[in-house]
C-alpha positions as CSV (number, residue, x, y, z in Angstrom):
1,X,245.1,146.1,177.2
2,X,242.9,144.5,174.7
3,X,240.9,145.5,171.6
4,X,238.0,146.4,173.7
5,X,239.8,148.8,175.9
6,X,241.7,150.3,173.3
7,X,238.4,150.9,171.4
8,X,237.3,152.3,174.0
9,X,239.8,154.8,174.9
10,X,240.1,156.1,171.1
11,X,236.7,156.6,171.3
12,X,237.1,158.4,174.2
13,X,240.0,160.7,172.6
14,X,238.4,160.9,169.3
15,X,235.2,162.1,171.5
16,X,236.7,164.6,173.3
17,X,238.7,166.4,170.3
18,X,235.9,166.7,168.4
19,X,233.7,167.8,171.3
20,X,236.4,170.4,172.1
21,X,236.9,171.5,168.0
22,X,232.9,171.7,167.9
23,X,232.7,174.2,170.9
24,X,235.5,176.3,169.4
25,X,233.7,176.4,166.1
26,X,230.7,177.8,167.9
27,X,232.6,180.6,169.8
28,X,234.6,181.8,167.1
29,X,230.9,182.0,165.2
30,X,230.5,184.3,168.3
31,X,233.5,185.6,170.0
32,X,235.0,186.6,166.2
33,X,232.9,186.8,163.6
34,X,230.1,187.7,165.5
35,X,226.0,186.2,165.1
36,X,225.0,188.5,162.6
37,X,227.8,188.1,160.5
38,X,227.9,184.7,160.9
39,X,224.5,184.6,159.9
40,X,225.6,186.9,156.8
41,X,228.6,184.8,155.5
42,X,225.5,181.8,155.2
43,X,223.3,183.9,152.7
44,X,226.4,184.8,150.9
45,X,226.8,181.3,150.0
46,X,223.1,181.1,149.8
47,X,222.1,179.3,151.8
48,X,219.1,181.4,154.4
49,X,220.7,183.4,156.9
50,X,219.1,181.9,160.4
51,X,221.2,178.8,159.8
52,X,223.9,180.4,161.0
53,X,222.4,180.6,164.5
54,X,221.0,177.2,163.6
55,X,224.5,176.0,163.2
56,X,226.3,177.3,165.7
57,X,223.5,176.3,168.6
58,X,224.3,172.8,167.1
59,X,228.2,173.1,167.6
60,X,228.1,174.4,171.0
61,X,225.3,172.2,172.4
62,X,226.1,169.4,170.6
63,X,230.5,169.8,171.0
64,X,229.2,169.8,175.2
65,X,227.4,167.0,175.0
66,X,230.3,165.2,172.8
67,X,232.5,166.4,175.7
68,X,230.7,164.9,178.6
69,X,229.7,162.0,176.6
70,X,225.7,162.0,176.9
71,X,223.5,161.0,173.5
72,X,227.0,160.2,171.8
73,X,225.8,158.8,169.0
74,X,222.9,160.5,168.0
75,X,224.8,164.1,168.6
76,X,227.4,162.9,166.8
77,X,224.5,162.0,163.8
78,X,223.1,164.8,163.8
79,X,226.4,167.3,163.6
80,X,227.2,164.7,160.2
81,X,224.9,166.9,158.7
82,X,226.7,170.1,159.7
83,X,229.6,169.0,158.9
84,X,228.7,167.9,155.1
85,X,226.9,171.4,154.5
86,X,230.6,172.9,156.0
87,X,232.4,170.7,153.3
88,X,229.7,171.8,150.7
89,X,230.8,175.2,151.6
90,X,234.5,174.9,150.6
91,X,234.5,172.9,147.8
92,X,235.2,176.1,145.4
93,X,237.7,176.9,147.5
94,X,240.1,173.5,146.3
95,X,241.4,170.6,148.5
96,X,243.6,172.3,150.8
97,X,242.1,174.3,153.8
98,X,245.5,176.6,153.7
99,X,243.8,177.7,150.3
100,X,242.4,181.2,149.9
101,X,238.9,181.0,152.2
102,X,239.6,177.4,153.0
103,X,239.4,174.4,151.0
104,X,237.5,171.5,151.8
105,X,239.9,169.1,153.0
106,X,239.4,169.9,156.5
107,X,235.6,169.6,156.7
108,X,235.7,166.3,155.1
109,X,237.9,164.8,157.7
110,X,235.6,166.0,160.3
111,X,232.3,164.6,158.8
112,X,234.7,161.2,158.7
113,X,235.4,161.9,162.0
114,X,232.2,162.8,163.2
115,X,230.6,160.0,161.3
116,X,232.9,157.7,162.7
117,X,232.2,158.6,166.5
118,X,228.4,158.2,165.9
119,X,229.3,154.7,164.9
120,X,231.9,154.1,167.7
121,X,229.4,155.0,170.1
122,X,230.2,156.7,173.9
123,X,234.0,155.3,174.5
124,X,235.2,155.6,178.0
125,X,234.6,158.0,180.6
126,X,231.0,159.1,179.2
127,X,228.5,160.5,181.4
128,X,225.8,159.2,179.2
129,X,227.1,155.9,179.7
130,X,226.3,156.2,183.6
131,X,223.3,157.5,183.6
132,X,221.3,155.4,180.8
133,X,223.2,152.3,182.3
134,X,221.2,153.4,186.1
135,X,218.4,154.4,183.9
136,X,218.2,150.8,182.5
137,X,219.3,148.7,185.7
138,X,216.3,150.9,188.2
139,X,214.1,150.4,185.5
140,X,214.3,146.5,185.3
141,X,214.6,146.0,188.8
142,X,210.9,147.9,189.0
143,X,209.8,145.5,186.3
């Protein structure tokens, strides 16, 4: 194996866990602490409250397309975002996530993580890579 196809497998792991940890973000938003009250914790912190839904539209969309590997880099971009506002969120809470309410250690590894994938790009085994790569090669051959 070399450097290129070990790239491209870590890619490919480091896509699929955070594709995963994204979509169970958005259903515990949903399945546990409900919409609304998701959308009540955010104007606790104040921040305005329809971010919530914001956010966790962006975790489940964008932790799908992670996991399938289609627009890699650009969902994984645009979830850096997320993911600093999610650090913002815990840093009264101190370092440690096991901390009362969560500390911000945890969110910081996943905007280095996410951050890191939008730079790494698709991996192996994306679907995006597939389809733009056909995209590409039936466009050129009508050129």
């Amino acid at each position: 194996m070399n450097d290129s196809t070990s790239t491209a497998y870590g890619a490919f792991i480091l896509r699929i866990s955070l594709g995963t940890a994204f979509i169970a973000h958005a259903l515990l938003k949903l399945l546990v602490f409900t919409l609304p009250g998701t959308a009540q914790f955010f104007g606790s912190i104040g921040l305005p409250p329809f971010l919530g839904y914001v956010v966790f539209v962006a975790e489940l969309v964008g932790g799908v397309l992670l996991a399938l590997g289609v627009g890699t880099r650009y969902v994984a971009a645009a979830l850096v975002p997320i993911m600093l506002g999610a650090t913002w969120a815990h840093l009264g809470n101190g370092w440690l996530f096991t901390n009362s309410q969560g500390g911000w250690e945890y969110p910081a590894f996943w905007t280095a993580a996410t951050l890191a994938q939008a730079l790494l790009g698709d991996g192996a085994f994306a679907l995006g890579t597939k389809f733009f790569s056909r995209t590409i090669a039936l466009q050129m051959q009508r050129a």
